[in-house]
C-alpha positions in Angstrom: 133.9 108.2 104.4 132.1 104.9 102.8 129.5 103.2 103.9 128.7 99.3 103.8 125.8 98.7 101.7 124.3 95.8 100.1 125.0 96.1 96.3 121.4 94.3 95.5 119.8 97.4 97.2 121.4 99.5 95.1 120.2 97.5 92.1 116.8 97.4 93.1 116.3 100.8 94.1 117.6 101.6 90.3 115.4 98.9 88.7 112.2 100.2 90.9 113.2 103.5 89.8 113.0 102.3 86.3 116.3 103.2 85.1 118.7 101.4 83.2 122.0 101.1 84.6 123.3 103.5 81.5 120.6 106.0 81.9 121.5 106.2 85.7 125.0 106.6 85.4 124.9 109.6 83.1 122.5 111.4 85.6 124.7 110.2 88.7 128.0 111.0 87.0 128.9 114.3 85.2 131.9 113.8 84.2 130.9 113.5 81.1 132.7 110.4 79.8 129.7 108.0 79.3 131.8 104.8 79.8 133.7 106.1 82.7 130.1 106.5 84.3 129.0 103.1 83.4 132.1 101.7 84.7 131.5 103.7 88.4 128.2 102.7 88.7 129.2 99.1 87.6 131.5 99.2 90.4 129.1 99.9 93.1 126.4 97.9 92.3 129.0 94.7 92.4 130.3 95.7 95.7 133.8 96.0 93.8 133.4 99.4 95.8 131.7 101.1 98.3 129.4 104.3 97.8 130.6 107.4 99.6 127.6 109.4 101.3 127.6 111.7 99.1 126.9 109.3 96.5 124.3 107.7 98.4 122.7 111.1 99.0 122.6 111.2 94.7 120.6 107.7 94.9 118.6 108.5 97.4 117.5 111.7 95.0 117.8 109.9 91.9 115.5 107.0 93.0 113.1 109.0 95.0 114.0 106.6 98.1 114.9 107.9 101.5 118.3 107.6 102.6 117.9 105.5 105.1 116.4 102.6 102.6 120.2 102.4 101.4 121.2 100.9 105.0 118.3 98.0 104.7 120.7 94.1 104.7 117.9 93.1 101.8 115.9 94.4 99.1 112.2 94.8 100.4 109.6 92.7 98.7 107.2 94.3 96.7 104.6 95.7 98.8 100.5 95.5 98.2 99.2 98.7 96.8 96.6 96.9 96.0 95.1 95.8 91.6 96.3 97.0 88.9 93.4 97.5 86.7 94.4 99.1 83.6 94.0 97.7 80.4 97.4 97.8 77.7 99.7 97.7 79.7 102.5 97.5 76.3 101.5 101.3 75.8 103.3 102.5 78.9 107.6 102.2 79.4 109.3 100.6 82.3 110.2 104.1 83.5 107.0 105.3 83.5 105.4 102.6 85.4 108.4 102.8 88.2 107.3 106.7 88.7 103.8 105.7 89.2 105.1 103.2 91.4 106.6 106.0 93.7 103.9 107.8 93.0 101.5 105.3 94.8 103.9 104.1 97.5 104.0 108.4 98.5 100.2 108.5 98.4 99.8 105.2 100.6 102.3 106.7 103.1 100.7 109.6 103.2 97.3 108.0 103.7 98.5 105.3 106.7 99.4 108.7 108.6 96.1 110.1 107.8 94.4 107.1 109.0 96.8 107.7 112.1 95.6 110.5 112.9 91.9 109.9 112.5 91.8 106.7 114.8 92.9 108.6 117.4 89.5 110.8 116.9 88.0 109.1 120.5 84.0 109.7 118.5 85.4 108.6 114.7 82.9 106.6 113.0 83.8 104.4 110.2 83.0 104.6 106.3 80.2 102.2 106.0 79.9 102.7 102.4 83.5 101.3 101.6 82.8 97.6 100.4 79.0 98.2 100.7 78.3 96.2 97.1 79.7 93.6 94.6 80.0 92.9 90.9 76.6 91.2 91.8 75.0 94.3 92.6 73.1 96.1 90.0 74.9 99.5 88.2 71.5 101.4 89.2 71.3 100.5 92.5 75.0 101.5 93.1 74.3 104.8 91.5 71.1 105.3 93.5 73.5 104.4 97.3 76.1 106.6 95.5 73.4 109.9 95.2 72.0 109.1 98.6 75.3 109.4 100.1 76.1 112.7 98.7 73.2 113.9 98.6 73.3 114.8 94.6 70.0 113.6 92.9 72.2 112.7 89.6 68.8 112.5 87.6 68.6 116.6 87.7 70.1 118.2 85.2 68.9 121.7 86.6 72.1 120.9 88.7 74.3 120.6 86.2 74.7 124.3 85.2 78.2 125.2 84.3 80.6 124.0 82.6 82.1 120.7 83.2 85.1 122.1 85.4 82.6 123.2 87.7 80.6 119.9 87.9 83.8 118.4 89.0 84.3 120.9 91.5 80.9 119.8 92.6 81.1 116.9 93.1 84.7 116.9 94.5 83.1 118.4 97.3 80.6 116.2 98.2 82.7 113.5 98.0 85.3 115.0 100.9 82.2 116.1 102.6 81.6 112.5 102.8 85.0 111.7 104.7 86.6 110.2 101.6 89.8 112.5 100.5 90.5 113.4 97.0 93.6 114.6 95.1 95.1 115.8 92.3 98.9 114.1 91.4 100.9 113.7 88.4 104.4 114.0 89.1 107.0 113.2 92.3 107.7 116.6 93.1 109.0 118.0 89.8 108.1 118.6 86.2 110.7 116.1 85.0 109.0 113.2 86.8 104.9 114.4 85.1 103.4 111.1 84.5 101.0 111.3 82.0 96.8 110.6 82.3 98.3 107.5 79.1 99.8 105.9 82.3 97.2 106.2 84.8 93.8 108.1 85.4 93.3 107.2 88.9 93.7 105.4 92.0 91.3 104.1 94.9 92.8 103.6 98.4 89.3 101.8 99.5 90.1 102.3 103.4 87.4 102.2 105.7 88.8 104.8 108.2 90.1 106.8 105.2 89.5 106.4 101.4 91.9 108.2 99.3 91.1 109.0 95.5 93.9 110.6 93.3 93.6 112.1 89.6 96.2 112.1 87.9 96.3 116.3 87.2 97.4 115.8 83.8 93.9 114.4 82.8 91.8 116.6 80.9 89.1 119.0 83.1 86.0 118.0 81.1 86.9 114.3 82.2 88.1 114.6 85.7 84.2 114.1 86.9 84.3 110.7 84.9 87.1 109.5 86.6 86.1 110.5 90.5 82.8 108.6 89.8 85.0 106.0 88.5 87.2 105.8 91.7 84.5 106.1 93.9 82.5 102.9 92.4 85.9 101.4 93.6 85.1 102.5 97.0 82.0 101.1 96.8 83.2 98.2 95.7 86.2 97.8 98.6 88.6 97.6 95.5 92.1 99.2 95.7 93.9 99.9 93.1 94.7 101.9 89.9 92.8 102.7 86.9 93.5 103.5 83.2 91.7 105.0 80.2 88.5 103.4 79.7 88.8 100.2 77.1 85.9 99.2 74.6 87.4 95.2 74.9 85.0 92.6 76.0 86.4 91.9 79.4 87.8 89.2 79.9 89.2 88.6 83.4 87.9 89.6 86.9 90.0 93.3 86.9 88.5 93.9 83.5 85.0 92.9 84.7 85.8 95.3 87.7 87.0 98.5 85.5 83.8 98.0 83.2 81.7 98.0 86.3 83.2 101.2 87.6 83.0 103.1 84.2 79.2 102.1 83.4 78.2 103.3 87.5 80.5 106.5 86.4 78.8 106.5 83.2 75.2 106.2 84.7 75.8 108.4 87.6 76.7 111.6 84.9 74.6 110.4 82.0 71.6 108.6 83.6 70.5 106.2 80.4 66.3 107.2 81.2 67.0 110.8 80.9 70.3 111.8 78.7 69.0 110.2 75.5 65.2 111.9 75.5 65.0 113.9 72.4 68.1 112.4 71.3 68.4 113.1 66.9 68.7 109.5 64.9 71.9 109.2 64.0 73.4 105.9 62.0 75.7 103.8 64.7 78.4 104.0 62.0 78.1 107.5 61.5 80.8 109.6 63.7 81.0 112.6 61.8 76.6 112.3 62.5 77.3 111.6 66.0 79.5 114.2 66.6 77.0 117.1 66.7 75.2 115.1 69.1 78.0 114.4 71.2 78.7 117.8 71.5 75.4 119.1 72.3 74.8 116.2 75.1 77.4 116.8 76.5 77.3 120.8 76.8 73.5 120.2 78.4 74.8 117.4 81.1 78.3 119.2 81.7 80.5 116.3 80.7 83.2 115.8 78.3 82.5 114.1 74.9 84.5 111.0 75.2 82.2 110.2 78.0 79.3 110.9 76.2 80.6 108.7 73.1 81.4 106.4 75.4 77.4 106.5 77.0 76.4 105.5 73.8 78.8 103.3 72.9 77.3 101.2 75.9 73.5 101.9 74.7 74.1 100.4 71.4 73.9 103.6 69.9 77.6 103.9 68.7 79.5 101.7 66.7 83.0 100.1 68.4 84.4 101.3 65.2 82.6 105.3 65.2 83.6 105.1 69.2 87.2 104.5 68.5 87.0 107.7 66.0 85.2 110.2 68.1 87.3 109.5 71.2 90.5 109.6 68.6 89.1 113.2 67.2 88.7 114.6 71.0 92.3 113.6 71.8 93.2 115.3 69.3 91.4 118.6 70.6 92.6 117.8 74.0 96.6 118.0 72.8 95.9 120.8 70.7 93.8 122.9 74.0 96.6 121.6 76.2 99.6 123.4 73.2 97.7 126.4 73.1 97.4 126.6 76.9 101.3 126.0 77.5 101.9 128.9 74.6 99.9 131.0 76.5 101.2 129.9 80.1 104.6 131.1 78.5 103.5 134.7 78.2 102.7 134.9 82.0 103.9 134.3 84.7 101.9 131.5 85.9 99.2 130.8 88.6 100.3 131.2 92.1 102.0 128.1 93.2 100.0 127.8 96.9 96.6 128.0 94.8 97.4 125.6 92.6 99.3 123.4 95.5 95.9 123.8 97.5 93.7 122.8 94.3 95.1 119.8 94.0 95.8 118.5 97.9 91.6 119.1 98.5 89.7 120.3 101.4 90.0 117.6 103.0 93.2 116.9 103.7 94.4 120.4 104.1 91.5 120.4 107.3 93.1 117.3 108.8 96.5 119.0 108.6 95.4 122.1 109.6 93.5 121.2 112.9 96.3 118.5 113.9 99.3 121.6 113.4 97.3 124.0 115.4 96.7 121.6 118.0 100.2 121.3 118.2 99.7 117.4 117.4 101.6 117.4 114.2 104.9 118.9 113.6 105.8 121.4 110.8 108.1 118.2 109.8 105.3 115.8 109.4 103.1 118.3 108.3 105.1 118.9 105.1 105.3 115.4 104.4 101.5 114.9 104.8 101.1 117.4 101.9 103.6 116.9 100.0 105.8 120.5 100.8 108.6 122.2 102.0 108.0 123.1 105.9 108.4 126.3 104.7 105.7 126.1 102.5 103.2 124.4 104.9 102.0 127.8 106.6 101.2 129.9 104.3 99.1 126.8 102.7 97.2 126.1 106.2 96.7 130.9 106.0 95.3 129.8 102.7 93.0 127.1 103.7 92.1 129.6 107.0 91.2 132.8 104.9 88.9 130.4 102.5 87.1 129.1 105.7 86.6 132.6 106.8 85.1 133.7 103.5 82.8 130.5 103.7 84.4 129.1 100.8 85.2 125.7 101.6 82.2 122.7 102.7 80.9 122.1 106.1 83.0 119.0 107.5 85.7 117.7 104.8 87.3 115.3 107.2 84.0 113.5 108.0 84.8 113.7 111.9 82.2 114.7 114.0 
């Protein structure tokens, strides 16, 4: 059986996708003659003929598109996921960005329902401190609203104890305690589509019913509290959209005056400039290989990563452009060489448990909403699984998960903000 499609939908859902039409054909058609491929696939997407389901069951899979986005007369225009505010943008391949693309269109999706669900909370209250400042504000006062709401007095380094992983964890908390909902993404579902933190670091959904911020998971652990600052200054600042790796450019445009915002209120609310440099050794500006040692021990007393360190007093004047660009060169290095070592090593075990790590990285948060809305029988198993990203098999013994860590005490006192 065929079935009448338009032949520009097919085109754009490959081109969205971001593969060529040669790329797609071997991964469509396995019969292992390249040209006879390109010549089936050619076919289709000129109307010469029509797909077969089946075949439109191999788009829909190939594309990441649901099937019934093959039936639509038109191609959709592109929708508003809001800025794009990284920097570089000739550093990352058409295929790449069309991931990230399906990457954000599953995490908006995902976020409209939320917001579904919490209108329909008769005593919801909004997020007043979505949009609450501007670019006219000062980086200080933003940090000062920002400790206020979550109650974190950022000034105290007695509560920074741990290592950075643990800050994070922190932090994450009071941040979903504060009705805004935060995950961990980097891929559509499968290894093969990991987009890496090169691509994107993270994205702000500044919604005032319900604020999303992803990380991508692929970003190192010392850095992850650097970028949730960094996408909640974007709340703050009502701006949607997604973020790369921090740029030492003067900016020059309004989204690059925006991202340099967001890092120094990131950068102020982990390293606060009165305190962090007190006792600080003299070092020359020029001088990484000087530098480094203080880097190091910085950041071990603050619980951050080096590169944001570096990157603290790059900003002070106490760095170089030129010794910033090495340091944060030398700790990518010992970021790929940690992240080697850990795959080696994840090779000699079996791995963590999938349902922890799937938990981890959906949040508190969000696992709450789905679980109160499923037990109240207000949310199928269906919708449920597309909410977080699962099979409907999987969704219960995530929501036993989220139950037995409630029970233990484990997780924070109201992660959906609702009273």
């Amino acid at each position: 059986m065929t079935i009448k499609v338009n032949p520009d939908v097919l085109i754009w859902a490959r081109e969205t996708a971001g593969f060529t039409l040669e790329d797609a054909a071997r991964k469509l058609f396995s019969d292992g003659v390249r040209a006879t491929a390109d010549e089936k696939l050619e076919a289709l997407e000129s109307g010469d003929k029509e797909p077969s389901r089946t075949q439109l069951n191999s788009f829909a899979k190939l594309y990441k598109r649901p099937l019934l986005a093959f039936y639509m007369e038109q191609p959709p225009r592109t929708g508003r996921r809001g800025q794009d505010f990284r920097q570089s943008p000739d550093s990352r391949t058409k295929r790449e960005n069309a991931m990230l693309d399906a990457l954000l269109r599953d995490v908006k999706a995902r976020q409209e329902a939320v917001r579904d669900i919490l209108m329909d909370d008769e005593d919801f209250l909004g997020r007043s401190f979505v949009g609450s400042v501007s670019l006219k504000t000062s980086v200080k006062a933003v940090v000062q609203s920002i400790s206020n709401e979550l109650r974190f007095d950022y000034t105290d380094v007695g509560l920074r104890r741990g290592d950075p992983d643990k800050l994070f964890k922190r932090l994450r908390e009071e941040v979903e305690d504060i009705g805004i909902f935060v995950m961990l993404l980097s891929d559509l579902g499968s290894h093969h589509s990991t987009i890496p933190s090169s691509v994107f670091r993270g994205f702000a959904i500044a919604d005032d019913v319900a604020p999303f911020i992803v990380i991508n998971a692929k970003e190192a652990k010392p850095s992850r509290s650097f970028t949730l600052m960094h996408e909640l200054a974007h709340i703050w600042l009502g701006a949607t959209g997604v973020s790369g790796q921090a740029s030492a450019e003067t900016p020059l445009n309004q989204t690059a005056k925006i991202e340099r915002f967001c890092n120094d209120v990131a950068g102020e609310f982990l390293l606060p400039s009165a305190h962090f440099r007190k006792g600080m050794p003299e070092f020359d500006p020029d001088d990484s290989r000087g530098a480094e040692a203080v880097v190091d021990s910085i950041a071990y007393k603050w619980s951050v990563s080096g590169p944001m360190v570096a990157y603290q007093l790059y900003r002070t004047g106490d760095l170089s452009g030129g010794a910033y660009a090495s340091l944060r060169e030398m700790y990518a290095a010992r970021w790929q060489a940690a992240l080697k070592k850990q795959k080696e090593k994840m090779k000699e075990s079996d791995g963590p448990n999938p349902h922890v790590v799937k938990s981890h990285n959906l949040g508190n948060a969000l696992l709450e909403v789905v679980h109160r809305t499923v037990r109240s029988n207000a949310l199928t198993y269906t919708k449920a699984a597309n909410l977080l990203g699962a099979k409907p098999s999987a969704v219960e013994p995530l929501l036993r998960r989220f139950e037995a860590k409630r029970n233990k005490g484990e997780l924070f006192s109201n992660p959906s903000g609702v009273p």
